[in-house]
C-alpha positions as CSV (number, residue, x, y, z in Angstrom):
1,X,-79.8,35.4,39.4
2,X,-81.2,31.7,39.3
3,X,-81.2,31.6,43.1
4,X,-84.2,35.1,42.9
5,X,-88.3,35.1,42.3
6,X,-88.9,34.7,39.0
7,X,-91.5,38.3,38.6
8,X,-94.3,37.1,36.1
9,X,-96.1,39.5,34.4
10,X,-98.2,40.8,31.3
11,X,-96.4,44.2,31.2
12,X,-92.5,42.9,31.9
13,X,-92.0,42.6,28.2
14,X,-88.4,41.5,28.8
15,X,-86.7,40.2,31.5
16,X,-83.6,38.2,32.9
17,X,-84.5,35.2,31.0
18,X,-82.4,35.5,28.1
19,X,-80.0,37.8,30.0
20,X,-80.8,40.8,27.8
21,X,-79.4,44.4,27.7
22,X,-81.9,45.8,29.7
23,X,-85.6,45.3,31.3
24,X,-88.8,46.5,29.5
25,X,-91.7,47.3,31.6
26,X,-94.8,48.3,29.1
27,X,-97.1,51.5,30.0
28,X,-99.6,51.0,26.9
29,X,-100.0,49.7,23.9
30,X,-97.7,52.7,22.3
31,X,-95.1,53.4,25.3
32,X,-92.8,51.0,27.0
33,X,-90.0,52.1,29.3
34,X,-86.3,50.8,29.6
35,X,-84.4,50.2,32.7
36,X,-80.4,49.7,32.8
37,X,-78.0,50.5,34.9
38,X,-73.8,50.0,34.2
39,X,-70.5,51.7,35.7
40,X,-66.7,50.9,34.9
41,X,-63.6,51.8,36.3
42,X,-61.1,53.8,34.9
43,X,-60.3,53.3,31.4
44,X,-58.0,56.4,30.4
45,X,-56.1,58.7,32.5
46,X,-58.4,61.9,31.9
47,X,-61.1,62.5,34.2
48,X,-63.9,64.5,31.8
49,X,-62.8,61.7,29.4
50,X,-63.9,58.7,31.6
51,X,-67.0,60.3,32.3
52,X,-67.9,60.4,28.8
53,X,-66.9,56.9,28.3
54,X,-68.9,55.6,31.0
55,X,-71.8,57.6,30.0
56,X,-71.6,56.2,26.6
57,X,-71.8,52.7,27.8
58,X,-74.0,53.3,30.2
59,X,-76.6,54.5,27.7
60,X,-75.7,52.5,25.0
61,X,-77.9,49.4,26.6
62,X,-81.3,51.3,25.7
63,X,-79.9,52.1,22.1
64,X,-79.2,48.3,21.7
65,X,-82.9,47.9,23.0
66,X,-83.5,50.4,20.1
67,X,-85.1,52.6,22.2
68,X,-84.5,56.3,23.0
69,X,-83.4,57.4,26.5
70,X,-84.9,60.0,28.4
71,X,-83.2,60.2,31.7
72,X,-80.1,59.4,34.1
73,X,-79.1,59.0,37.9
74,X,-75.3,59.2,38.1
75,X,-73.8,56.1,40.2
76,X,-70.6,57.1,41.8
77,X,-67.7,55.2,44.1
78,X,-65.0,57.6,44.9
79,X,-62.6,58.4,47.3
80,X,-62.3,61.7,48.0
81,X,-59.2,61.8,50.2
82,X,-57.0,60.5,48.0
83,X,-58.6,62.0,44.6
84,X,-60.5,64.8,45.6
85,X,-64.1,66.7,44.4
86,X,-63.1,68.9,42.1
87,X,-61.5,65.5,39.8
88,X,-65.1,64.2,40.5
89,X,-66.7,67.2,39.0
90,X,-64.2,66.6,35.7
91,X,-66.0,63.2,35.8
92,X,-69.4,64.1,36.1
93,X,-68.8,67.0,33.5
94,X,-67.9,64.2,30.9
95,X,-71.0,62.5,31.9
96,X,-73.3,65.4,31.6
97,X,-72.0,66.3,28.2
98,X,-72.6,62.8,26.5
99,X,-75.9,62.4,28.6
100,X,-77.4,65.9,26.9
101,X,-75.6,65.0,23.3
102,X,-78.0,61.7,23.6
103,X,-81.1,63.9,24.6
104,X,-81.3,63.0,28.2
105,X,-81.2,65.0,31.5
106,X,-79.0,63.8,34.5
107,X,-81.7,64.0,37.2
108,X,-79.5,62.9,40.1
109,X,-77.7,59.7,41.4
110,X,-75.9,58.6,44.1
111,X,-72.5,58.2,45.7
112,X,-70.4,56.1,48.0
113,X,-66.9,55.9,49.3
114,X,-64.7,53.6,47.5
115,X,-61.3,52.8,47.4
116,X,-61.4,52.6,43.5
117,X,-63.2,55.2,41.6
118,X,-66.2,54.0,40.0
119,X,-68.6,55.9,37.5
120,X,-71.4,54.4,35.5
121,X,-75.5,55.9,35.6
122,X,-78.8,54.5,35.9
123,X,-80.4,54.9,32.6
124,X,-84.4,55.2,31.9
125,X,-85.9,55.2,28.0
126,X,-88.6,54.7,26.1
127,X,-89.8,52.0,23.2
128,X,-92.2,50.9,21.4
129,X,-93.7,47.8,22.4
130,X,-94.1,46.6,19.0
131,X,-90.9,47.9,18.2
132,X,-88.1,46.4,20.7
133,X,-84.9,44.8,19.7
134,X,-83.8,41.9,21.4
135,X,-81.1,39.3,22.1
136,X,-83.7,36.7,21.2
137,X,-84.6,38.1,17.9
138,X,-81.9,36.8,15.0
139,X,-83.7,34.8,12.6
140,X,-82.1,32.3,9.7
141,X,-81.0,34.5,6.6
142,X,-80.2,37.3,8.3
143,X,-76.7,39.5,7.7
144,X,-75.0,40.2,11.3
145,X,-73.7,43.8,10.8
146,X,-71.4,45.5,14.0
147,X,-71.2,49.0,13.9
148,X,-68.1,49.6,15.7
149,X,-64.5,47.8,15.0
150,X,-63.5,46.0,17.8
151,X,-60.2,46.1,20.3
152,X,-61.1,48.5,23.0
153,X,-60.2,46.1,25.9
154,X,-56.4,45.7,23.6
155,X,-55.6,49.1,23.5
156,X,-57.4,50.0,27.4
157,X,-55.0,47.5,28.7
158,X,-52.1,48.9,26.6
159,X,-52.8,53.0,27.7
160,X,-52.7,51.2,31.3
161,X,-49.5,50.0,30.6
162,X,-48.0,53.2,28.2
163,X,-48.2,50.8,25.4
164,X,-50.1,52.8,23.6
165,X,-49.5,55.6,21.3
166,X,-51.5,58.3,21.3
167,X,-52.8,57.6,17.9
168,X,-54.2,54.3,18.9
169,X,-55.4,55.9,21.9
170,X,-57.5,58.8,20.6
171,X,-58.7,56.1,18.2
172,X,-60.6,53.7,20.9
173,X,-61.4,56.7,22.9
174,X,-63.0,58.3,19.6
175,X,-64.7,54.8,19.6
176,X,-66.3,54.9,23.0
177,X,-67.3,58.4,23.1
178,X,-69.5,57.8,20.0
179,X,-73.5,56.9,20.7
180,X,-75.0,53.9,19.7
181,X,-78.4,55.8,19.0
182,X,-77.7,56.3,14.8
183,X,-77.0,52.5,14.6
184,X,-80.0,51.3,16.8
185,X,-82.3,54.0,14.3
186,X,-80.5,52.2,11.2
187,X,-81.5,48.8,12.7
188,X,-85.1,49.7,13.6
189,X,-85.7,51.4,10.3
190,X,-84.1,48.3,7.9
191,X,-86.5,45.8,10.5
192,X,-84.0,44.1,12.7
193,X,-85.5,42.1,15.3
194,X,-82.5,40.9,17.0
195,X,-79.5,43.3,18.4
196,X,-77.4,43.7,21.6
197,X,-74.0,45.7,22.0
198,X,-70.8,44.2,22.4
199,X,-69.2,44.8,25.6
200,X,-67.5,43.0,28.7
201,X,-68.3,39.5,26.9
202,X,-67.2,40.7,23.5
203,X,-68.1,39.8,20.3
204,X,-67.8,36.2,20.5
205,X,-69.6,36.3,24.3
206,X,-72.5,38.6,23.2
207,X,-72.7,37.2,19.8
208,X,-73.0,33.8,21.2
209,X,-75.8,34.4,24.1
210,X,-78.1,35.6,20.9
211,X,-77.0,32.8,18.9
212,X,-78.5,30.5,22.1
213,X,-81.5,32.5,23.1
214,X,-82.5,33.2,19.2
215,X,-81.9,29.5,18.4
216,X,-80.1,29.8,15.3
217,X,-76.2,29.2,14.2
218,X,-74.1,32.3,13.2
219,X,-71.0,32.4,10.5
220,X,-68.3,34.9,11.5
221,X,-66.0,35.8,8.5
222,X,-62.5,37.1,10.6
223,X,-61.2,39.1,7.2
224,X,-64.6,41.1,7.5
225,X,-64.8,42.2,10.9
226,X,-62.8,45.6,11.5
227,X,-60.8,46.0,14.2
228,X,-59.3,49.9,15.5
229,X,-55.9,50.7,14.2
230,X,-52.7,49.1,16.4
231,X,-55.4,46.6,18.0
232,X,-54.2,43.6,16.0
233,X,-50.1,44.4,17.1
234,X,-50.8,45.4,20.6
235,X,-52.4,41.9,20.8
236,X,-49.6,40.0,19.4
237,X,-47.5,42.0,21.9
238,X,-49.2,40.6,24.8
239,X,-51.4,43.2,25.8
240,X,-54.8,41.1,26.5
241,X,-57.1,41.4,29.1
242,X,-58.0,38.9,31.6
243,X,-61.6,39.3,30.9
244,X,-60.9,39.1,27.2
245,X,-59.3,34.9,27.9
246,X,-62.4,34.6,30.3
247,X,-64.6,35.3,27.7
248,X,-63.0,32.9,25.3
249,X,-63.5,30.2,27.7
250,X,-66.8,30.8,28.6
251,X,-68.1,30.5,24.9
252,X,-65.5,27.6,23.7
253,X,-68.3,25.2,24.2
254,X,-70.6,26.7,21.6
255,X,-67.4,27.6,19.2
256,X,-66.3,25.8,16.7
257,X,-62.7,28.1,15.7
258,X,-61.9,26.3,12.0
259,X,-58.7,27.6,11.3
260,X,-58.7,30.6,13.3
261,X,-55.6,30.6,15.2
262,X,-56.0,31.4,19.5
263,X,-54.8,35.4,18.7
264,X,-57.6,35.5,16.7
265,X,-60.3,33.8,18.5
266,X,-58.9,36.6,21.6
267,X,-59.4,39.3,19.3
268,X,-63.1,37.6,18.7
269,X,-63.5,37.7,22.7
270,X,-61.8,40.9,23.4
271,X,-63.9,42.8,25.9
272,X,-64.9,45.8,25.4
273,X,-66.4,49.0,26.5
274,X,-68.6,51.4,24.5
275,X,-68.4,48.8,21.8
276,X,-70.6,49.1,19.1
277,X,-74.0,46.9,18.1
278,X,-74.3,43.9,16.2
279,X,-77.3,43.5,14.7
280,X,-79.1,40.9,12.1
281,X,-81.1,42.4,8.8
282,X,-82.5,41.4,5.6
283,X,-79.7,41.1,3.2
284,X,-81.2,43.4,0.9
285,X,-81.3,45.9,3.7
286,X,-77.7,45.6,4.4
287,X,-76.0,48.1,2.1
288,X,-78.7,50.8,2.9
289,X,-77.7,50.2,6.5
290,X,-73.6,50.3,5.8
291,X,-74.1,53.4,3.5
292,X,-75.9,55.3,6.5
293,X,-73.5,54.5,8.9
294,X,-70.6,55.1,7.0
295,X,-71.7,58.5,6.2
296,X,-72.2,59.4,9.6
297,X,-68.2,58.8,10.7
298,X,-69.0,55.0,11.8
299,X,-66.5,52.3,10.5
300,X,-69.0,49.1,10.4
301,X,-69.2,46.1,8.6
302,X,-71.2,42.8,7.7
303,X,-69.6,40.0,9.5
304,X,-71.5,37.1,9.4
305,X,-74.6,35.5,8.9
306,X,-77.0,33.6,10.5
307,X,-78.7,30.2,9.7
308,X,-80.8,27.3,10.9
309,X,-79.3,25.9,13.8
310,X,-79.0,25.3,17.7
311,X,-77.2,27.8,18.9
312,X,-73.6,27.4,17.5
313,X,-70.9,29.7,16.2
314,X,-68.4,29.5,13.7
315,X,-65.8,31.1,13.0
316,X,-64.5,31.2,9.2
């Protein structure tokens, strides 16, 4: 992206500076709209499945922009010869149903022919333009609460490989099928300023690129942060992604590990899809924000803090 025009303007409230979730373009002073776009590969064997997964994440970018979204293009790479239409429609299905549970119409999209199957959408919301979350925004003093446990790119890798039991399977599929939207509306409502999800970088990766762009240090306690059931053994059994090392070395410069042992620090890193938020708050806001979130099914968690700082983060 450094190599493109930089696009100035009063209305392109956010933009690819700080390499944020997704683009906000305001209308007015009360409406401002959201522009993302994502798509995966296959992640489980079920094709309605995947397209709920996909769908998830693909929506979950205006939810970490704490935003609403309104409506969806499918983006599609299939090949029909070996796979066939009627497995695409199983795909789409899954999409459709986890577009309309987060209130938004699928109003088209577009496909090509692809050797792997692709699925993802083009996702439009709304914001207010007084009331945007951002990957800029953590402040010193904050608690850093994730709403979703962590080791979806673990157990993906392991249901590749029939690792994985079904248990720990429906888990992280449980996990990804679930909207972001009642954590963004927890982290508007207690003020947060600052919040992205945690996906292909990770924890550590996403965690770390708001750390930088919000110019503060963050604290990670490891015993805090939750992790889905069989995530931890499937990891000491080998079962780690290649993105999951990549994002460990990518963020090793701004790391400092303590005692955290290299299993650990991967767990930190492990990518993810349809992860949850992280998000920084008041601490007085915090157990208002856990107690709402735990009554509505999620498994979340303060894991940190931030502080005064240049952009470092510690694991401890």
């Amino acid at each position: 992206m450094r190599h493109l025009e930089t696009i100035e303007s009063p209305d392109l409230l956010v933009g690819t500076e700080t390499g944020d979730d997704a683009a906000v373009w305001r209308i007015d002073d009360e409406r401002a709209l959201i522009s993302t776009a994502d798509f995966i590969t296959p992640v489980v064997d079920d094709a309605r499945t995947w397209g709920r997964v996909a769908a998830a994440n693909s929506i979950s970018d205006v939810y970490a922009m704490g935003g609403r979204p309104l409506f969806v293009l499918n983006l599609v790479g299939w090949n029909s010869d070996a796979l066939g239409t009627e497995l695409l429609g199983e795909v789409l299905l899954g999409g459709s149903e986890v577009a309309t549970r987060a209130g938004a119409v699928v109003v088209g999209g577009h496909t090509i022919d692809d050797p792997e199957p692709k699925y993802g959408m083009s996702v439009t919301g709304e914001v207010h333009p007084d009331r945007i979350l951002t990957n800029a925004g953590l402040e010193p003093g904050q608690d850093l609460i994730l709403s979703k446990p962590l080791g979806i790119g673990i157990i993906t890798t392991a249901i590749k490989a029939d690792e994985a039991s079904g248990d720990v399977a429906d888990g992280a599929i449980e996990s990804m099928t679930r909207l972001n939207d009642i954590a963004s509306a927890a982290a508007v409502a207690a003020g947060a300023t600052g919040c992205t999800d945690v996906t292909g970088f990770g924890l550590l990766g996403h965690l770390g690129r708001m750390t930088v762009e919000s110019g503060v240090d963050t604290t990670i306690e490891v015993e805090a942060t939750p992790f889905l059931p069989g995530a931890k053994d499937l990891a000491a059994a080998g079962m780690i992604p290649g993105g999951t090392r990549r994002n460990l070395t990518w963020i090793s410069e701004h790391l400092d590990v303590g005692s955290a042992d290299e299993l650990t620090q991967l767990l930190l890193a492990d990518a993810q899809t349809s992860g949850g938020l992280v998000f920084g708050v008041d601490p007085g806001e915090s157990a208002t924000v856990l107690a709402e979130l735990e009554r509505t099914g999620h498994t979340a968690a303060v894991i940190g803090r931030t502080a005064d700082g240049s952009g470092r983060v510690v694991l401890r």
